[in-house]
Every structure is written in C-alpha cells, then in structure tokens.
N, CA, C and O atoms as CSV, one atom per row, in Angstrom:
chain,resi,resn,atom,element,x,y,z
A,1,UNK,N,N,-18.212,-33.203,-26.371
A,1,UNK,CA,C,-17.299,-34.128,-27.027
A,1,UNK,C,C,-16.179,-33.338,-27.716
A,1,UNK,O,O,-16.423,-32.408,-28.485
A,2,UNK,N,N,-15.227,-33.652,-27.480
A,2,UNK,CA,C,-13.623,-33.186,-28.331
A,2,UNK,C,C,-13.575,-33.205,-30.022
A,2,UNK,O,O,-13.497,-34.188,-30.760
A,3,UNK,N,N,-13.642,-31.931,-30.336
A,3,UNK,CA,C,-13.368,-32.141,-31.893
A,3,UNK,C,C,-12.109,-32.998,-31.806
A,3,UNK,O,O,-11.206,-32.906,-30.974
A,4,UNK,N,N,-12.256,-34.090,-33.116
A,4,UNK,CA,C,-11.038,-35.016,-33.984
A,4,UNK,C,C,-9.742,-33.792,-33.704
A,4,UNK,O,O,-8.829,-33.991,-32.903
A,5,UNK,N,N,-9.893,-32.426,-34.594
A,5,UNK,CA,C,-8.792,-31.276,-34.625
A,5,UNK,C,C,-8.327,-31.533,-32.992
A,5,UNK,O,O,-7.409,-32.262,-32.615
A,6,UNK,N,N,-9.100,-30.840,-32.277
A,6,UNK,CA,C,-8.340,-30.868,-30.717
A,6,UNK,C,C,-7.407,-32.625,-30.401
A,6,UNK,O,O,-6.215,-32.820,-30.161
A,7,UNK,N,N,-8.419,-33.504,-30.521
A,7,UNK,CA,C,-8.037,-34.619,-29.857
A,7,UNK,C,C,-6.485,-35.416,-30.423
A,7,UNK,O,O,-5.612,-35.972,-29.756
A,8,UNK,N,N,-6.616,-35.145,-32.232
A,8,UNK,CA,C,-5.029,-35.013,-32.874
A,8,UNK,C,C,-3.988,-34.032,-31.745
A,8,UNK,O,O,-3.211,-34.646,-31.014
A,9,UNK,N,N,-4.054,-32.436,-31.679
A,9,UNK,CA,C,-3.365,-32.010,-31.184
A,9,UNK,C,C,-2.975,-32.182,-29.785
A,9,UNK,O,O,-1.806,-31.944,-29.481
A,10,UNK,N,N,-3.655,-32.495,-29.061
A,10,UNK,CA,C,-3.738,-32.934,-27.931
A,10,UNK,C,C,-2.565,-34.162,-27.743
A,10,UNK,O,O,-1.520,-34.220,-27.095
A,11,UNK,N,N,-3.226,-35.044,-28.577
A,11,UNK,CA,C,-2.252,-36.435,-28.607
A,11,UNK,C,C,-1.070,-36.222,-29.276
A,11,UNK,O,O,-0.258,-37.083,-28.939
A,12,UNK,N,N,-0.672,-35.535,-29.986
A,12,UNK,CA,C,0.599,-35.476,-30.640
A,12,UNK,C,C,1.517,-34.616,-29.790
A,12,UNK,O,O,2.715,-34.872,-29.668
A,13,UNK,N,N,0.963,-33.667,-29.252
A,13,UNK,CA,C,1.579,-32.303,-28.182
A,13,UNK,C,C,2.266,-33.705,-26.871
A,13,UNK,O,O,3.408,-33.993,-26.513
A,14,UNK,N,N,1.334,-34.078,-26.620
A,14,UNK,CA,C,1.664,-35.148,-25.323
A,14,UNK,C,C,3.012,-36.479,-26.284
A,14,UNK,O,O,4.115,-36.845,-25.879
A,15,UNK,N,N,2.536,-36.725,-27.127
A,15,UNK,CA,C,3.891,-37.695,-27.611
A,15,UNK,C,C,5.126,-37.365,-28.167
A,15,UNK,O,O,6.103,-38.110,-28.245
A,16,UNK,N,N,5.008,-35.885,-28.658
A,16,UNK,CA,C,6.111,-35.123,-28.984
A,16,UNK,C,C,6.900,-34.541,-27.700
A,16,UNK,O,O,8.124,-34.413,-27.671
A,17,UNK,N,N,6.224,-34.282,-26.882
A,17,UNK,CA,C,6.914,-34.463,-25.312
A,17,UNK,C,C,7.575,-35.247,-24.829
A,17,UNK,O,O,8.691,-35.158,-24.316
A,18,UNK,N,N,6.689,-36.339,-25.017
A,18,UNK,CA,C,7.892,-37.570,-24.571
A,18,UNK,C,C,8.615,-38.028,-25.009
A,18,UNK,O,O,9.497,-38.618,-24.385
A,19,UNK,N,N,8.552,-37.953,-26.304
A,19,UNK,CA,C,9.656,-38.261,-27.322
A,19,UNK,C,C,10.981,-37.327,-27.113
A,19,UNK,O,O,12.190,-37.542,-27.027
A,20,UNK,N,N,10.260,-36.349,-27.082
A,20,UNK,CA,C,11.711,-35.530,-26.607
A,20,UNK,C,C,12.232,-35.804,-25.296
A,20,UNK,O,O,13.452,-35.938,-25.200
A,21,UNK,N,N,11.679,-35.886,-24.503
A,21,UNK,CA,C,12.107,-36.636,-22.820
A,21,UNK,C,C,13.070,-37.882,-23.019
A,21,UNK,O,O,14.217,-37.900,-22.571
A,22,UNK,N,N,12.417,-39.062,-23.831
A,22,UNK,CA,C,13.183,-40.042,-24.202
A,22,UNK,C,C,14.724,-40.003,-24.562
A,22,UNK,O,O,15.740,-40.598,-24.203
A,23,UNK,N,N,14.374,-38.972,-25.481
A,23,UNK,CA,C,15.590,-38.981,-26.824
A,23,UNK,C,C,16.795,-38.006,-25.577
A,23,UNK,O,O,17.966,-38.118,-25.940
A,24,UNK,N,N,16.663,-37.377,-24.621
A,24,UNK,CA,C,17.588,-36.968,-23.756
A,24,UNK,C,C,17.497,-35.512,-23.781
A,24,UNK,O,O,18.370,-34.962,-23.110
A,25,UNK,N,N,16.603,-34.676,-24.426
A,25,UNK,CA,C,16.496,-33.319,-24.464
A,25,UNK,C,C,15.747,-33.332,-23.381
A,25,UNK,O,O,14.695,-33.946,-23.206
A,26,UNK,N,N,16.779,-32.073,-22.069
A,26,UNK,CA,C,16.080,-32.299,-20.903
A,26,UNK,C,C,15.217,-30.905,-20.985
A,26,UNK,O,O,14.760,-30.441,-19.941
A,27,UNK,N,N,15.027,-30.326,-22.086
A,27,UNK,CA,C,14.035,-28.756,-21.747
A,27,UNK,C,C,13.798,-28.969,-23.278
A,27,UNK,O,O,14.360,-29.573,-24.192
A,28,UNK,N,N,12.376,-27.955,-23.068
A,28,UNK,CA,C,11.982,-27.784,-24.469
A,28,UNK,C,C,12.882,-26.548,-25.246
A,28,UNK,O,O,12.912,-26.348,-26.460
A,29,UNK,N,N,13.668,-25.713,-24.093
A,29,UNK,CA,C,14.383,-24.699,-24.877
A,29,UNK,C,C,16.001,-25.678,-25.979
A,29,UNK,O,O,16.724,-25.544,-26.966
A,30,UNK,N,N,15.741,-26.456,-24.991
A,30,UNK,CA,C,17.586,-27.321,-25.287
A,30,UNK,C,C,17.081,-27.712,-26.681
A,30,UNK,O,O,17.632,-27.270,-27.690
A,31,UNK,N,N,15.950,-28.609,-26.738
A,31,UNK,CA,C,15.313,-29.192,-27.879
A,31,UNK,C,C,15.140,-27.847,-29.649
A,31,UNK,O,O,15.636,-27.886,-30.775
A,32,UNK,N,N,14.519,-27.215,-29.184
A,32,UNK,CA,C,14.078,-25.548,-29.898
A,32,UNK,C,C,15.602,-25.304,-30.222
A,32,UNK,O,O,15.681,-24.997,-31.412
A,33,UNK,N,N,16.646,-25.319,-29.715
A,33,UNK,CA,C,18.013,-24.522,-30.279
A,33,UNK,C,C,18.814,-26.236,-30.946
A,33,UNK,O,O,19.714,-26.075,-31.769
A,34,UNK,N,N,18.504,-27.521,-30.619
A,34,UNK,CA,C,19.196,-28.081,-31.803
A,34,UNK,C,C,18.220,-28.360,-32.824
A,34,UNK,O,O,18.548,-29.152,-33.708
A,35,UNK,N,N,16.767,-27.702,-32.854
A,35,UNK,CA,C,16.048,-27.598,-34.471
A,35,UNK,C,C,16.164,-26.468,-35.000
A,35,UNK,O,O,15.915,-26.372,-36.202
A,36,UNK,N,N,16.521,-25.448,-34.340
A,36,UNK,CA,C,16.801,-24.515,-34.746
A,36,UNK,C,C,15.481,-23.224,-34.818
A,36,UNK,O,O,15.514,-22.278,-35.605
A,37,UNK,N,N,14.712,-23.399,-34.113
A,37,UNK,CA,C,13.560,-22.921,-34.129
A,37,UNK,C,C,13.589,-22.176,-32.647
A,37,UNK,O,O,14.220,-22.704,-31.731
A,38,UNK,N,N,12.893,-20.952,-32.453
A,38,UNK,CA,C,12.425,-20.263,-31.299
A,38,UNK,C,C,12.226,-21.372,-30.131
A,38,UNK,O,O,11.958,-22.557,-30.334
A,39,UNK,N,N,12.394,-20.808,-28.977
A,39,UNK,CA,C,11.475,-21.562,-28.009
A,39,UNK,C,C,10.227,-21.098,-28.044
A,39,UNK,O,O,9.632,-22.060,-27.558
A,40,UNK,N,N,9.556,-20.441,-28.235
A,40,UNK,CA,C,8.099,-20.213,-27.706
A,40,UNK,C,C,7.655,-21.225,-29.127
A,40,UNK,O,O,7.053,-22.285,-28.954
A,41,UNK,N,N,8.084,-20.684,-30.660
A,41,UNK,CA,C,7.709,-21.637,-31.361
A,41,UNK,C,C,7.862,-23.193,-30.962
A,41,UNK,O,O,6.933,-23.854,-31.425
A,42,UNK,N,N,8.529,-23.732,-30.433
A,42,UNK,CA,C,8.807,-25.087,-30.165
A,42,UNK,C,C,7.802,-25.478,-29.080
A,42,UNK,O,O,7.324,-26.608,-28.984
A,43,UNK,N,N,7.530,-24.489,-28.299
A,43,UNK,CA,C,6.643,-24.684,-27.002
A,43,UNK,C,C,5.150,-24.578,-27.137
A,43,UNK,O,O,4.401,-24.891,-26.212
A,44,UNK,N,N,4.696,-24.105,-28.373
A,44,UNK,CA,C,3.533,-23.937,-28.970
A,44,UNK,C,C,3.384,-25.141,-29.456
A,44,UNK,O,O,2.289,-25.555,-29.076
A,45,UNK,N,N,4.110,-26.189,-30.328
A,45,UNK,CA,C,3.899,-27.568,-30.375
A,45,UNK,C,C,3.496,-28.627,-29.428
A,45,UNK,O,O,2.585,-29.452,-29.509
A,46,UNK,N,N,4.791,-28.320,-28.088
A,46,UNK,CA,C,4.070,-29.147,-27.004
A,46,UNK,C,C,3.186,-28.898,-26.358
A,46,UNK,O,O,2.669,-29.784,-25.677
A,47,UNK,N,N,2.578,-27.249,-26.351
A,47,UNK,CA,C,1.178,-27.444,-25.927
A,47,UNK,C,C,0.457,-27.809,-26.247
A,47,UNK,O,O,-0.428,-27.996,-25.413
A,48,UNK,N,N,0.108,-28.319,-27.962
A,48,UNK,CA,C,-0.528,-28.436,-28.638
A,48,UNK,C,C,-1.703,-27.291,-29.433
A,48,UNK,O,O,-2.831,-27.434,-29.903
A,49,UNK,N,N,-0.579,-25.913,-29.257
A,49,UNK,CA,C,-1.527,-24.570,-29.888
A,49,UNK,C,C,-1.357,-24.481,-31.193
A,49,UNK,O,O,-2.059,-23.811,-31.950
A,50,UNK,N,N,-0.150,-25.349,-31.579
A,50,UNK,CA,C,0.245,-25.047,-33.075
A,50,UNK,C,C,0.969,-26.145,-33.425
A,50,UNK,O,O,1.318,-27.072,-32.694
A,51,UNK,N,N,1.245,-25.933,-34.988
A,51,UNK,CA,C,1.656,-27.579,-35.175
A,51,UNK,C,C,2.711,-27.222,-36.541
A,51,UNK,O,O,2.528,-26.528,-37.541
A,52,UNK,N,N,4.068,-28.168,-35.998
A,52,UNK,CA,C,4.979,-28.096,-37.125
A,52,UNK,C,C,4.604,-28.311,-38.859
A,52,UNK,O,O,3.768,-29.162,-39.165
A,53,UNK,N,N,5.099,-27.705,-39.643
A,53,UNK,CA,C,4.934,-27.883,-41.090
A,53,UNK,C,C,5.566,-29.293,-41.523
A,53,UNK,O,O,6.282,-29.818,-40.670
A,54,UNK,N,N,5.393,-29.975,-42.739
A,54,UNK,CA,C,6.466,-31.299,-43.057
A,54,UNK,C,C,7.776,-31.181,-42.883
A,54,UNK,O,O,8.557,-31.837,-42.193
A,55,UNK,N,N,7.931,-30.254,-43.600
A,55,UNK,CA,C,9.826,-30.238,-42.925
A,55,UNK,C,C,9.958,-29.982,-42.044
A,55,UNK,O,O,11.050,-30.445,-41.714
A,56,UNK,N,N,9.457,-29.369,-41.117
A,56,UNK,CA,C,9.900,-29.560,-39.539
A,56,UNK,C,C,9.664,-30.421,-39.061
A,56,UNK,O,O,10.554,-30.608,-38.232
A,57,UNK,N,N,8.798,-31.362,-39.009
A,57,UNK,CA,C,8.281,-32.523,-38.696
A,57,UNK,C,C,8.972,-33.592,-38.963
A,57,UNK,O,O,9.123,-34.584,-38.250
A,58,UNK,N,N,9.436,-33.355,-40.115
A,58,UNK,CA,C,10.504,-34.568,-40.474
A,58,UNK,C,C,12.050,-34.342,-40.234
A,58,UNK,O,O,12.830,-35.264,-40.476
A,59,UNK,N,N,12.475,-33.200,-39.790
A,59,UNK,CA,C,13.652,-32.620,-38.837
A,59,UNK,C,C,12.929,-33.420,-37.596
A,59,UNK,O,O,13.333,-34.555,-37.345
A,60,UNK,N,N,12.076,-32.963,-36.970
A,60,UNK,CA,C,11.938,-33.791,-35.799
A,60,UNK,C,C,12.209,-35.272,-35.145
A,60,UNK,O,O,12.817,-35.654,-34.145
A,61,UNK,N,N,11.534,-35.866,-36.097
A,61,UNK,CA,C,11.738,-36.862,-36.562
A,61,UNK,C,C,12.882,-37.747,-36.445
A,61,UNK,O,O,13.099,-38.874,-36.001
A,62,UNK,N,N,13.569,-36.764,-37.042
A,62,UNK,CA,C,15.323,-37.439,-37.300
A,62,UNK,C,C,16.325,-37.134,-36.292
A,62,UNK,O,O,17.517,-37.443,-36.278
A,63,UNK,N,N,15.635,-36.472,-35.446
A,63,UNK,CA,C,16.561,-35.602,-34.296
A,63,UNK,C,C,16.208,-36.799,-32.970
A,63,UNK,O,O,16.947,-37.515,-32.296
A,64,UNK,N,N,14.869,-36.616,-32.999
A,64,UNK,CA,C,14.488,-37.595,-31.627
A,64,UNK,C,C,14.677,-38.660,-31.941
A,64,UNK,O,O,14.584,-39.330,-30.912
A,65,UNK,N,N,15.130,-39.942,-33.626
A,65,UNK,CA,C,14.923,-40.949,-33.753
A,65,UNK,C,C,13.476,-41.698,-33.679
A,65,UNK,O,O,13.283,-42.827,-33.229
A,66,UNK,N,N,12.567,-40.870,-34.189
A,66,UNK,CA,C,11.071,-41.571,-34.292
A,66,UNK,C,C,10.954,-41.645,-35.690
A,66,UNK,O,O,11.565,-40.907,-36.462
A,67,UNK,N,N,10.057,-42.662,-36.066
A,67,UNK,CA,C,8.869,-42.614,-37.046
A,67,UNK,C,C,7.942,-41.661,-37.226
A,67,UNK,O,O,7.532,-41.627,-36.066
A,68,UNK,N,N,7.449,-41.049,-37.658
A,68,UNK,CA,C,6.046,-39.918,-37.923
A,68,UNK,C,C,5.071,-40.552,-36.794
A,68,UNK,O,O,4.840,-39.979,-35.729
A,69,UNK,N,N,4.459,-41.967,-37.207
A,69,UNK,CA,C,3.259,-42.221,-36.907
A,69,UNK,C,C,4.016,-42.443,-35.012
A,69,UNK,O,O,3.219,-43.186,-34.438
A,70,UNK,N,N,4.698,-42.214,-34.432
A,70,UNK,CA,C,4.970,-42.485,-33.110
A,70,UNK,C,C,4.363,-41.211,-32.611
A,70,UNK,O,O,3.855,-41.278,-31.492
A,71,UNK,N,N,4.319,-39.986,-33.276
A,71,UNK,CA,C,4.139,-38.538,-33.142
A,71,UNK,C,C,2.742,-38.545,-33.891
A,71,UNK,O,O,1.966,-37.782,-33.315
A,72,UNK,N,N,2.305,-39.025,-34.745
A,72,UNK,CA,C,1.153,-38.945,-35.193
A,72,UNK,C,C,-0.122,-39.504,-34.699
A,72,UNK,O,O,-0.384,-40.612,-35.169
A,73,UNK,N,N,-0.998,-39.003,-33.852
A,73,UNK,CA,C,-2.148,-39.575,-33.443
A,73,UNK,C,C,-2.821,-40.485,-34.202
A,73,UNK,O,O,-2.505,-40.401,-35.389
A,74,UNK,N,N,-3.396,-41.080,-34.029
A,74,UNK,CA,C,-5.076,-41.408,-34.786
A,74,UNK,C,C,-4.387,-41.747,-36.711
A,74,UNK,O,O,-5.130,-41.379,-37.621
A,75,UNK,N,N,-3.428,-42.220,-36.968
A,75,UNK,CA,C,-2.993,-42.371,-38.099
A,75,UNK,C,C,-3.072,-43.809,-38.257
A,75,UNK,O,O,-2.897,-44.618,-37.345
A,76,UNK,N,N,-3.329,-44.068,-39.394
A,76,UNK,CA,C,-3.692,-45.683,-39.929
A,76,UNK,C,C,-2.476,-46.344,-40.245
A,76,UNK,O,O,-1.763,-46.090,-41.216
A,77,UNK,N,N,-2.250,-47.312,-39.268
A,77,UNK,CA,C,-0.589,-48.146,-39.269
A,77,UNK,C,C,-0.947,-49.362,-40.150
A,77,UNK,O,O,-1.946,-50.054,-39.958
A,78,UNK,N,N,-0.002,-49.572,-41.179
A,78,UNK,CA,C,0.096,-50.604,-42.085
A,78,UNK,C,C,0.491,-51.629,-41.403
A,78,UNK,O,O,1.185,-51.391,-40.414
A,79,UNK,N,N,0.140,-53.145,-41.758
A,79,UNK,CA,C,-0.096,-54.422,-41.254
A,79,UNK,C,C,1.883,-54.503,-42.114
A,79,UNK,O,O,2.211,-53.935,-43.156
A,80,UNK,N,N,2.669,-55.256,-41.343
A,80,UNK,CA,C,4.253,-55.195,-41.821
A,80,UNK,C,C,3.745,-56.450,-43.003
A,80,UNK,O,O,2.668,-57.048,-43.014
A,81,UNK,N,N,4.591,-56.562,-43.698
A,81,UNK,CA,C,4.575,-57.452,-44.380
A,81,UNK,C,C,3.865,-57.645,-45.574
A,81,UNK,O,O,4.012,-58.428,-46.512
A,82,UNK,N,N,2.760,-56.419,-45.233
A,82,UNK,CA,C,1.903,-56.545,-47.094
A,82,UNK,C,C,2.111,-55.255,-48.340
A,82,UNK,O,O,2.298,-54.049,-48.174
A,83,UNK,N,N,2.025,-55.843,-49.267
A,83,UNK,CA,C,2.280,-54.473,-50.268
A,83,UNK,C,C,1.058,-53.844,-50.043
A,83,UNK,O,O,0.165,-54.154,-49.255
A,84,UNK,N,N,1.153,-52.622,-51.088
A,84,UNK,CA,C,0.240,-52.258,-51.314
A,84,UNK,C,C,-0.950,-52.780,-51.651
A,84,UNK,O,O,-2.038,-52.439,-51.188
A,85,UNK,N,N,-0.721,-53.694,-52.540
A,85,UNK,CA,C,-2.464,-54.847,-53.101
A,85,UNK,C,C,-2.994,-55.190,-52.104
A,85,UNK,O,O,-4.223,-55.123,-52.072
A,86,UNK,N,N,-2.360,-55.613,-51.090
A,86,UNK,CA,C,-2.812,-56.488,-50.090
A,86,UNK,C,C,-2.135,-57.916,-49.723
A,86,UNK,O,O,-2.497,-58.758,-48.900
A,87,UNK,N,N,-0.930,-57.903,-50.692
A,87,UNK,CA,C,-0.655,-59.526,-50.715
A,87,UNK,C,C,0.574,-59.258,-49.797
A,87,UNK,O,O,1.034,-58.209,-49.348
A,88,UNK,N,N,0.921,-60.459,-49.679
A,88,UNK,CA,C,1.859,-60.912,-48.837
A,88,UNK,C,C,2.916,-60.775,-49.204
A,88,UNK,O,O,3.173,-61.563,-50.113
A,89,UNK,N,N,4.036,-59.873,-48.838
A,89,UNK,CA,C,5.365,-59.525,-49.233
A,89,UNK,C,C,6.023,-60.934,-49.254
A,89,UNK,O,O,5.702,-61.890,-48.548
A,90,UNK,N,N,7.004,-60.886,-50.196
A,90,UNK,CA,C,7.875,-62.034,-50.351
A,90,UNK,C,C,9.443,-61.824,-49.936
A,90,UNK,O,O,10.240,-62.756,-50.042
C-alpha cells in the first residue's frame, strides 16, 4: 500500500503538470525560467521527488492561475457558502 507522503506527491506532481500544460507553458524548462527557479529544481516537482516551499507555491499559483487546493491533493475543500461556525453565509 502507498504511504499518504508518496500518494500526496504523486498527485500533486501529476496536477502541477497539467496545470502547467493548461496555463500554455509548453516545457517544464519555459515554466522554471518565468518562476525563476532552475530547471532540474522545477523538474524535481513534477516528478514528484521534491516539493515547493509556500512562497513558491504561491508564485505558482499566481503564474498558472490556480487555487492551491487544484495543486493540492487529498486537501479538505470547504462547502461555498458557510462561515466558519457552520452557518450559512448571508
């Protein structure tokens, strides 16, 4: 059975791929020089050997036009519309 650790990296390596595919970065090197980061560093993400810090992550983020949790595996998505208590936004 897949450690949780692998099965996060795994899934995020594969959606951070496509996200970048989407967003029009046709190589992971093209992608790596407008974050400003190495290619091999950038390419270690989409394999899923290593994994960006928050601020890179949230550079990412803003570059491809995603949300976190689109890139974030296995993360607990809030129901739209409720606060924090639980009640029903107005």
């Amino acid at each position: 059975m897949e450690r949780f650790e692998d099965q996060v990296m795994s899934a995020f390596s594969r959606r951070l791929k496509e996200a970048r595919s989407a967003a029009g970065y046709e190589s992971a090197k093209q992608f790596a020089d407008a974050l400003g980061v190495e290619p091999p560093t950038y390419r270690y993400w989409e394999r899923g050997a290593a994994s960006p810090d928050l601020p890179m992550l949230t550079r990412i983020c803003r570059l491809l036009e995603v949300e976190p949790n689109d890139l974030l595996p296995l993360a607990l998505r809030k129901k739209r519309g409720l606060s924090r208590e639980g009640h029903s936004a107005a």
